[in-house]
Structure formats: C-alpha cells, structure tokens
N, CA, C and O of each residue as an XYZ file, in Angstrom:
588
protein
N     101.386    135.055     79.282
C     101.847    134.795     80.632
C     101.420    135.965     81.524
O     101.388    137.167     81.258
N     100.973    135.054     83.097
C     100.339    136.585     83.856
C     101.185    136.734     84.825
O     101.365    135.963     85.768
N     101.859    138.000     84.544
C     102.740    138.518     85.888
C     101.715    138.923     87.091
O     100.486    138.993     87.097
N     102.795    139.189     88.219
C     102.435    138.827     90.010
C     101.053    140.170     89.467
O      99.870    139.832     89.432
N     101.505    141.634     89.096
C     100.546    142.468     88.904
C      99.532    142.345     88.597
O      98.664    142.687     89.399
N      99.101    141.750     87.173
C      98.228    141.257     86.379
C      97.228    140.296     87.423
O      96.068    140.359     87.015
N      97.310    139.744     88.205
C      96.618    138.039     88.775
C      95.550    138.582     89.203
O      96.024    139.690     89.455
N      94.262    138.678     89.537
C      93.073    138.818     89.701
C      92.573    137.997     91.009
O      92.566    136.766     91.016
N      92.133    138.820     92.175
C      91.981    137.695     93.333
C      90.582    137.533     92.923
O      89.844    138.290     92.292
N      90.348    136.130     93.531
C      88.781    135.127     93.326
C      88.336    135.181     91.723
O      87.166    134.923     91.442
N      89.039    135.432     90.950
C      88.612    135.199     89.757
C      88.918    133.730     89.183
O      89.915    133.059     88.921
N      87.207    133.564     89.117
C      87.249    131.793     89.216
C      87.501    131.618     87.482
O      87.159    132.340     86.546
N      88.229    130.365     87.531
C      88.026    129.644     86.104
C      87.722    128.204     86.367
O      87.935    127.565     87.398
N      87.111    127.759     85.090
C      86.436    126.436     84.678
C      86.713    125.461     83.706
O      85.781    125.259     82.928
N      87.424    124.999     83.584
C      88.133    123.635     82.704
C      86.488    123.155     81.911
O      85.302    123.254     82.226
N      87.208    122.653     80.842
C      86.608    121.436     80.144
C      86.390    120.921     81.249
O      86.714    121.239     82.393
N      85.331    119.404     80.469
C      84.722    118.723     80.972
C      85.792    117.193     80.291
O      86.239    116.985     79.163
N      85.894    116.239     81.805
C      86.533    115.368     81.471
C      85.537    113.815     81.878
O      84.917    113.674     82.932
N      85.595    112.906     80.885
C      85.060    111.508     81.671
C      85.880    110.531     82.050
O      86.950    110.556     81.443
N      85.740    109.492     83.009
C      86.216    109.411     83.713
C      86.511    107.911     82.802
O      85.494    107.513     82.234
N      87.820    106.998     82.583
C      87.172    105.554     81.731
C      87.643    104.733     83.057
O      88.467    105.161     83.865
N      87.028    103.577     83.133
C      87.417    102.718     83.489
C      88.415    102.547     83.435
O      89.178    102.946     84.314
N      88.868    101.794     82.238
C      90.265    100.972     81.983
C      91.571    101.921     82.360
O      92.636    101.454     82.764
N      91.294    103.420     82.146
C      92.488    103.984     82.352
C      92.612    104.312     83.652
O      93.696    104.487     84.210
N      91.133    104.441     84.366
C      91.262    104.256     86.156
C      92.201    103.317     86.972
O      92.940    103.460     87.946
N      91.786    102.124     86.007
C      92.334    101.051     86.564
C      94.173    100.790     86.060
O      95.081    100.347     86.763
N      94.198    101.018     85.348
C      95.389    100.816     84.577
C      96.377    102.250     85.123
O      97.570    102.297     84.822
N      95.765    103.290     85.885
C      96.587    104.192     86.470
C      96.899    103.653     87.964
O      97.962    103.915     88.526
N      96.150    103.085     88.398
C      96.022    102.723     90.163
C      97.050    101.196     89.724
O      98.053    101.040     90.421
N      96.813    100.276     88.752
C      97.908     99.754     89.114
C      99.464     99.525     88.926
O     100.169     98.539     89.139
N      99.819    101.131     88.322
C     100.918    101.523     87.836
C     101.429    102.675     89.175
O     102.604    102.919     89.450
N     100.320    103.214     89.812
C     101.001    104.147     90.698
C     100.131    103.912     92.260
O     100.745    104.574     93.097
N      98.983    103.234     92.880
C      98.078    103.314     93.315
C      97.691    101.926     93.606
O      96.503    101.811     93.906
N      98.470    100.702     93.596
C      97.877     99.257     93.381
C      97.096     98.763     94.519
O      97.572     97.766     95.062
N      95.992     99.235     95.010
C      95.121     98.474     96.631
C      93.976     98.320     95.498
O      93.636     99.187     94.693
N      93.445     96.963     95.633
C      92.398     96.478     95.092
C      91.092     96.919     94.989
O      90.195     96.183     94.577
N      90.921     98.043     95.324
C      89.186     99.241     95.473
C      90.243     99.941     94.339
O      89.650    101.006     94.170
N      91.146     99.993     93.672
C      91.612    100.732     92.676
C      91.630    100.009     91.710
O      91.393    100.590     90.651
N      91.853     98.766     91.642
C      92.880     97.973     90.528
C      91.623     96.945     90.036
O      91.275     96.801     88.864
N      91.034     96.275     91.193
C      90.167     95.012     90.659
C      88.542     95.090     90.606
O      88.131     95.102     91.767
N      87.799     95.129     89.956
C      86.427     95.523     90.118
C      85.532     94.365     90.816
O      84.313     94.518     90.889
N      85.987     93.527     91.185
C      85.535     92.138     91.968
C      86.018     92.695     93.055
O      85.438     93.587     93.674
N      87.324     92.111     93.416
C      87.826     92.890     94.861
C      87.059     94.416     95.446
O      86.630     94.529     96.594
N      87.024     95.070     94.827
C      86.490     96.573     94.949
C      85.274     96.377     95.941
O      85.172     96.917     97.043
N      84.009     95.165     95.125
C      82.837     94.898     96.150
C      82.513     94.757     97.169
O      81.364     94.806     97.609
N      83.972     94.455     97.986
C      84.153     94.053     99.455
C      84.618     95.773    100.254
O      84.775     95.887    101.470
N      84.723     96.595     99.560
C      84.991     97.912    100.187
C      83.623     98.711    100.352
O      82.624     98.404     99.702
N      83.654     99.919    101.409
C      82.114    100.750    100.888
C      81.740    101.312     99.306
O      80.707    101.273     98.637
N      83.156    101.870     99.053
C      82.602    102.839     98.053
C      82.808    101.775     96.434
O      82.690    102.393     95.376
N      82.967    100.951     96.400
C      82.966    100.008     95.692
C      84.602    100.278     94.653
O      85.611    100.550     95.305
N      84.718    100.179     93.147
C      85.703    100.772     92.440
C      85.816    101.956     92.447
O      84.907    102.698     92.076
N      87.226    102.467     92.974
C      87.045    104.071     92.313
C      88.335    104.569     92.289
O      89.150    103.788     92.779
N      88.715    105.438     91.948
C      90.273    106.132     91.430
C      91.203    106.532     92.526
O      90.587    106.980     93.493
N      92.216    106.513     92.638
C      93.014    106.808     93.374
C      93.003    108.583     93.642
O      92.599    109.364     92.780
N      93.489    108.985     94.897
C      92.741    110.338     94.798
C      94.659    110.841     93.359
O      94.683    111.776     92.559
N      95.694    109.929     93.578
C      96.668    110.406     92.738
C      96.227    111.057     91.230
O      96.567    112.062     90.607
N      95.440    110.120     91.025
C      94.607    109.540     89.139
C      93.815    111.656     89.853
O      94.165    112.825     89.694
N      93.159    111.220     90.281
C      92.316    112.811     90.874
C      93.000    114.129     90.231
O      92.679    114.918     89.342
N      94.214    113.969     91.206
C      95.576    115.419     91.156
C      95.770    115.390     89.734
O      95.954    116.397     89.051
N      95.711    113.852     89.171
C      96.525    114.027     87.942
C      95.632    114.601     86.980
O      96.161    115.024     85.952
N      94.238    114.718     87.109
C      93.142    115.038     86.139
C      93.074    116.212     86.115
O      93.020    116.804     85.037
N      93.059    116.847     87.273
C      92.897    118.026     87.815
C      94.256    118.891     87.066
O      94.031    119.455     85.995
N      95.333    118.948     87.534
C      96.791    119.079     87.043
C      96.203    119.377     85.403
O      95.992    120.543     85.073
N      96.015    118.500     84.643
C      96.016    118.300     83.521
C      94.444    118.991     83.036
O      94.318    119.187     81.827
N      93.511    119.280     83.755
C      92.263    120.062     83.203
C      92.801    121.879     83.681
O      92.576    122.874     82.992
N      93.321    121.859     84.639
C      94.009    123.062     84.774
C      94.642    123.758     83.888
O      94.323    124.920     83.636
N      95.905    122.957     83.133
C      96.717    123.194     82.381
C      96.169    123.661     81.131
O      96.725    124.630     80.614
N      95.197    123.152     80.570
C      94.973    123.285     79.293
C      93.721    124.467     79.537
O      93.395    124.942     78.449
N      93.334    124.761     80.116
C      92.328    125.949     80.089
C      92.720    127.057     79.369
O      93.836    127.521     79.134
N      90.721    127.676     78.815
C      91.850    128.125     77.581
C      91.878    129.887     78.745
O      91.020    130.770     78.721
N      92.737    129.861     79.327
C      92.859    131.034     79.880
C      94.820    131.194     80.215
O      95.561    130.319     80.661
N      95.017    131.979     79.987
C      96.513    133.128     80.579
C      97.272    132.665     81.781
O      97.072    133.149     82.895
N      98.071    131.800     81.564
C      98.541    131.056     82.640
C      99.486    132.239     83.413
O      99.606    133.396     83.010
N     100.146    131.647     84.659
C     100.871    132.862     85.669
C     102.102    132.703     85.305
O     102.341    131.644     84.726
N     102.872    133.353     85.447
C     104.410    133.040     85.183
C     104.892    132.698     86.517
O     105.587    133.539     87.086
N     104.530    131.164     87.339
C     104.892    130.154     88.065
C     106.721    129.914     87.903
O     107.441    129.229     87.176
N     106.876    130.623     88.706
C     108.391    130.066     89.090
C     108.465    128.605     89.825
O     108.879    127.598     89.251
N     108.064    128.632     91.001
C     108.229    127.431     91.391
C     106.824    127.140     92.543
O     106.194    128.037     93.103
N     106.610    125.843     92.668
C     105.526    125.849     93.927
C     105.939    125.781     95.211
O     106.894    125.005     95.213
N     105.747    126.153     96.239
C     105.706    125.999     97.649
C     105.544    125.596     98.188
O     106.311    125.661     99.148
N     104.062    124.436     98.305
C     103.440    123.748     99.157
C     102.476    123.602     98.535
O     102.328    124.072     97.406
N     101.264    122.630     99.410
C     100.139    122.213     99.039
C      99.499    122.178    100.440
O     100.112    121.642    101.363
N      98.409    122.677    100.609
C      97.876    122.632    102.061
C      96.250    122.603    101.989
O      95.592    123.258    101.180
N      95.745    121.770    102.928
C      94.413    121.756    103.144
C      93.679    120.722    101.871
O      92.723    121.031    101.160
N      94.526    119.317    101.855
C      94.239    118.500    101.084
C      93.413    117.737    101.376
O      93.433    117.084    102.419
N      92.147    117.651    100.125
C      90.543    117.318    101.196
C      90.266    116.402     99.433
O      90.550    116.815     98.309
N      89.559    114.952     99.903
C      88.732    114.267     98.960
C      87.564    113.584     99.340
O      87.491    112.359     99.442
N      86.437    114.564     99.599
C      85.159    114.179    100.247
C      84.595    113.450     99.747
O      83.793    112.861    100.472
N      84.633    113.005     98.201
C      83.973    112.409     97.086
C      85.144    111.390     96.477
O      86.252    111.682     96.027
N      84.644    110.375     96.592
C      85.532    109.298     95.506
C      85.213    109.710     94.127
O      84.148    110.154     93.698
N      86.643    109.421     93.325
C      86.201    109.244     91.912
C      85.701    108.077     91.258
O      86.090    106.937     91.510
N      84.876    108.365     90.459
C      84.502    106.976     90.146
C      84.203    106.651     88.377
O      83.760    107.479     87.582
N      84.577    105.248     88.073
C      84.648    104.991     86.615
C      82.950    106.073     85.917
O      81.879    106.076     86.524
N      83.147    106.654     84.911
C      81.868    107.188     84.344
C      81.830    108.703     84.660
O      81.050    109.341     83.953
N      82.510    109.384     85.570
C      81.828    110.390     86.095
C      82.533    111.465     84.963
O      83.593    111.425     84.339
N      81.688    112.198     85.002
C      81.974    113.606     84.274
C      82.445    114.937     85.125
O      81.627    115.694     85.648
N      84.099    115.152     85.204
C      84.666    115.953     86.334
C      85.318    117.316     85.354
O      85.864    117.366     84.252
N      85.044    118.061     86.104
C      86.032    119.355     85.597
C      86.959    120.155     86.899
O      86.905    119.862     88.093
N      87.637    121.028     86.382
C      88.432    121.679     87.419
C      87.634    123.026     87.656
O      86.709    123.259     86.878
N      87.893    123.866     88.592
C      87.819    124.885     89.080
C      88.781    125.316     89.997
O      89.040    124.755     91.062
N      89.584    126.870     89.319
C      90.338    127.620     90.318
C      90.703    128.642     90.267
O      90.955    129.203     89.201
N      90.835    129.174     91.415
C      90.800    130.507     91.263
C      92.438    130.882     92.601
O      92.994    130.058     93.326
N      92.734    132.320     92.453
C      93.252    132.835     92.862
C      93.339    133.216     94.404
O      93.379    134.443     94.324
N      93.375    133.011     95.309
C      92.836    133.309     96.938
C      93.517    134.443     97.475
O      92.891    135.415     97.899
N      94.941    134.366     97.484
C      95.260    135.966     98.003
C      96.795    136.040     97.328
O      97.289    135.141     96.647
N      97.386    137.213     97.643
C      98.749    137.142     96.731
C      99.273    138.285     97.419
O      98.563    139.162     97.912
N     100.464    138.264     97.445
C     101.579    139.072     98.031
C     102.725    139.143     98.144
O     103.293    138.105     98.482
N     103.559    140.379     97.917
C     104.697    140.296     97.959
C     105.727    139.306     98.841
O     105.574    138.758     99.933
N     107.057    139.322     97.707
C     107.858    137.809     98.863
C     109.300    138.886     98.975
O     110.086    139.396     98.177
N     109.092    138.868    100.475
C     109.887    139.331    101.061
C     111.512    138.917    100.906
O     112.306    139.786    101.265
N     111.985    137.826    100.467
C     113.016    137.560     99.977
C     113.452    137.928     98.080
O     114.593    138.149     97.674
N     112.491    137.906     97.424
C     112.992    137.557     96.321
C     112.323    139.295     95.550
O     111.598    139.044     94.588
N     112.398    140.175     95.701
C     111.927    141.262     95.387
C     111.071    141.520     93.797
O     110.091    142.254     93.664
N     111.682    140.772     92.769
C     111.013    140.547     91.323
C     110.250    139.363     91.622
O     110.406    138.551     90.710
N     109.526    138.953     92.484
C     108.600    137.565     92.651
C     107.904    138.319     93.451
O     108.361    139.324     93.996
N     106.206    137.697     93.647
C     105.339    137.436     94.165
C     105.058    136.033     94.731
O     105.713    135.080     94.308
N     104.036    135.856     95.746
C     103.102    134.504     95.754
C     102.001    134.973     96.334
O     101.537    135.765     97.154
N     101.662    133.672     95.112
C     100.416    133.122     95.068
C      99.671    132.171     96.219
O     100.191    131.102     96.538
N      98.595    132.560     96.739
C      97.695    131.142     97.316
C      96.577    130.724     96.301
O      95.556    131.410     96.255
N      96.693    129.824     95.628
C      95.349    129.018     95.012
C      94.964    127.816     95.625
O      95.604    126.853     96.050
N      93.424    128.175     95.556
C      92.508    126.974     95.452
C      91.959    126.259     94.070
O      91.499    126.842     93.088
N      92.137    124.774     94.266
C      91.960    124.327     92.713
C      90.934    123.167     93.668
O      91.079    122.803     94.834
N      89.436    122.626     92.225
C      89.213    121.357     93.099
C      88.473    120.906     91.568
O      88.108    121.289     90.457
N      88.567    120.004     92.325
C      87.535    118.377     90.874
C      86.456    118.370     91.277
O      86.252    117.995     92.431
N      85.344    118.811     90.396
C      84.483    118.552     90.387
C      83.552    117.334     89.607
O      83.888    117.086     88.449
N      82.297    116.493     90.235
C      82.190    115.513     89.659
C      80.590    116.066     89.084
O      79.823    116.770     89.740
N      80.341    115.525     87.663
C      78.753    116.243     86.946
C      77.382    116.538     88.058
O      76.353    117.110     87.698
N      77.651    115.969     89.582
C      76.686    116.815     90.246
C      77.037    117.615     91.638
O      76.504    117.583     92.747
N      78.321    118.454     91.036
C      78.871    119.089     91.648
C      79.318    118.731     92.767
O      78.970    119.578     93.589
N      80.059    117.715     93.365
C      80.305    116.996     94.308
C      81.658    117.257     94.357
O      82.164    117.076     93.249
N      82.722    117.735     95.495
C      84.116    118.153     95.157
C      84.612    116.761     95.393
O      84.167    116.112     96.339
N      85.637    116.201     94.467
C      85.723    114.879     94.255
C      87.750    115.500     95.167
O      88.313    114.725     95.940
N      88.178    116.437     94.917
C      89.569    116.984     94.975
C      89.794    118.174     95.158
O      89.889    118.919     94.183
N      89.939    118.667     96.486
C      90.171    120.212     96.771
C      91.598    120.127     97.249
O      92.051    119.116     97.787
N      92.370    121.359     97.007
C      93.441    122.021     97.636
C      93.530    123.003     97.910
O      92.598    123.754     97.620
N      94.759    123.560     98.653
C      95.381    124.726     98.367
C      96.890    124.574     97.802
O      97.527    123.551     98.053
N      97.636    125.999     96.759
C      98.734    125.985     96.631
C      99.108    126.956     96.886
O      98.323    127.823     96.504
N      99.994    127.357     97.389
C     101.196    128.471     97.151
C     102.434    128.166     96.584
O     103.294    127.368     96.957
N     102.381    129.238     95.221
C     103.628    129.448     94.892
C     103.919    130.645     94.369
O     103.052    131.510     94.493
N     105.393    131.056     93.547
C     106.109    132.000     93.498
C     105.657    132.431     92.305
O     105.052    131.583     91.648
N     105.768    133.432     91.866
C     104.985    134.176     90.131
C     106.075    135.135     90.275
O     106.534    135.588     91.324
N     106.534    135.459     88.689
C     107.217    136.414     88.598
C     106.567    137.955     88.610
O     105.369    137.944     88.327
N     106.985    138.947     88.814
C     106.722    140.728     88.741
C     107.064    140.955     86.983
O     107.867    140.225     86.403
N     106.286    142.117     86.259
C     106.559    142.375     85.247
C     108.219    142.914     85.434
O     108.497    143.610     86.411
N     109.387    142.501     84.329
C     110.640    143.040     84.587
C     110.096    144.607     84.569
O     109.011    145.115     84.284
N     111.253    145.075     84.969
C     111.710    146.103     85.221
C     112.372    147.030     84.255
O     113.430    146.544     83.854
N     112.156    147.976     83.845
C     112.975    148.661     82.319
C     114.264    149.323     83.292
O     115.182    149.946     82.759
C-alpha cells in the first residue's frame, strides 16, 4: 500500500491488455445500458457508429484493468469526484483496450491532517491508441501513521 508520501507525480502505469467480446458487450448494456446501438446488432445499423459498448461497460473495464495492475496500489480512503469526463472513441465488440494512469498532482487536505489528495488521470485505450475513456479523479490517500 502507497501512502500520500510515497505517490510519484506523472508516473504513468499500464494495465494488461483486455478484448473486448461481443456477447458480454451486449449482455452488459442490456442489464445496465439498454438503447439498441448497445443491446441489438441489427438495430445498431441504423445509428453512425454502428454496435458498441456503453461508455458504463468502458468505466467498468477500465475500473477493473486498473485494479489488477501489477503495481502498489494507494491507500484510497475515499473518492471525491470525477471531473473532465471525455469518450472520444466508442467501444467496440473486438477491440483490444488497456488502461493507463497516472498520478497528476497531490496535496495536503486541509481538513483531515493524516490524509492527502490525490488528482488522477485514468483512460481506455483502444489497440490503435485511440482514448476510448478519459477522466479525472480526486481522492483522499492516507499519510504514513505517525510513531
């Protein structure tokens, strides 16, 4: 676990590589996401970008390629917000996406004296580097205790 001290600004990390299936595209959009450019691959034809993932299915890939990296997670108290939520790129059945994120700035929290926060940028990338899912987060990280 990485205390507020420890965190490294712009030090990027890189997830596995994830593919994208169909069936579970579809079978996520119509459990959380049900508009037919998500759910039906007939229906889909009548939209521009034809079938493609909900940007939710996106967060959730992302979330979950984040998590498992094999790198030193923060000691995340709680999150704050999410700001500057951007999906320039549809996802789409087939694609080969990974995460990338890094650290943006960090600083003491004026209320909580053993906490820090964090600003991160996290985004999905699709196999020709296309940001399929960008953010920002801020949240709270703990300070190494105190002896």
């Amino acid at each position: 676990m990485l205390f507020y001290e420890d965190i490294e600004i712009n030090k990027e990390h890189v997830s596995a590589e994830f593919t994208v299936n169909k069936d579970e595209l579809i079978a996520f959009a119509k459990q959380w996401d049900p508009q037919p450019f998500h759910t039906d691959e007939e229906a889909a034809k009548q939209w521009p970008f034809g079938l493609t993932g909900s940007s939710t299915h996106s967060y959730a890939i992302l979330t979950k390629l984040q998590t498992e990296m094999d790198v030193e997670q923060p000691a995340i108290v709680a999150g704050l917000g999410i700001d500057e939520w951007r999906t320039p790129n549809p996802l789409r059945p087939g694609d080969i996406v990974h995460a990338v994120g890094y650290v943006e700035s960090k600083r003491e929290s004026s209320s909580k004296p053993n906490m820090g926060i964090l600003v991160s940028v996290s985004k999905l990338l699709n196999q020709n580097g296309e940001v399929i899912l960008s953010y920002k987060s801020s949240g709270l990280v703990l300070k190494k205790p105190t002896q």
